[in-house]
C-alpha positions in Angstrom: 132.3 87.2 133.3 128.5 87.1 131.7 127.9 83.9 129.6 128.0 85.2 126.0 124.8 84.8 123.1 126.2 83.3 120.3 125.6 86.1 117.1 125.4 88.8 119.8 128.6 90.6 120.5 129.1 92.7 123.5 129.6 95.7 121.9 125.9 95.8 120.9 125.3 94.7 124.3 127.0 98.0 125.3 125.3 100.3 122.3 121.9 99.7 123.6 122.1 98.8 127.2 124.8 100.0 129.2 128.3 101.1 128.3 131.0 99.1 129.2 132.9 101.8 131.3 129.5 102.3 133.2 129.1 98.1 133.1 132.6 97.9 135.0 132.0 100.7 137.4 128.7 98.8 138.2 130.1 95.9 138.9 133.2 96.9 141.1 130.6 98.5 143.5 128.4 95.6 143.1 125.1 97.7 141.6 122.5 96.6 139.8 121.3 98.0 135.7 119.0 100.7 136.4 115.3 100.3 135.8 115.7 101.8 132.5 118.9 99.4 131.6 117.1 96.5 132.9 114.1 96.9 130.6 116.3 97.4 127.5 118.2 94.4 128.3 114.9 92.5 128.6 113.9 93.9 125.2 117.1 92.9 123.7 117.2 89.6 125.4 113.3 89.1 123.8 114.4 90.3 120.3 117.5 87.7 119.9 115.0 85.0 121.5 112.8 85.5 118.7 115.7 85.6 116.2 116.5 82.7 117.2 112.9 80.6 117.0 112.2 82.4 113.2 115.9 80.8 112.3 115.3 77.4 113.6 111.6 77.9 112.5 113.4 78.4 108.8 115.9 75.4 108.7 113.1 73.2 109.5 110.5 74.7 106.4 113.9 73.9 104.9 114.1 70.2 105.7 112.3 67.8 103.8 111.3 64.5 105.4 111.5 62.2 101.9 115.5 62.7 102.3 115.7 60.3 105.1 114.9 57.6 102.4 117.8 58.1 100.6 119.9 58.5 103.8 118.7 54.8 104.9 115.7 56.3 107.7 
């Protein structure tokens, strides 16, 4: 089984990329993603990875250092 993304559920995985009857089929006969497939799953894989820095990016705008006073840091 393919480690999951958390926030990403399969079934996008198989909207854009590959479906998942043609994902299993794949895999019994132990094929590669096409050219095409690879490069979407690249572009996907890209997309959540910058997701990901803009929402950790945001929490920490959100954080505001003069707390840790009042927390005893």
């Amino acid at each position: 089984m393919y480690p999951a993304l958390p926030g990403v559920e399969l079934k996008h995985i198989y909207d854009i990329v590959i479906p998942a009857r043609t994902l299993k089929h794949r895999r019994s006969r132990k094929e590669s993603l096409s050219r095409d497939e690879s490069d979407k799953l690249a572009r996907l894989v890209r997309v959540f990875d910058q997701e990901m820095i803009a929402m950790i990016e945001s929490k920490r705008a959100e954080f505001d250092p003069r707390l840790l006073k009042h927390l005893g840091g």
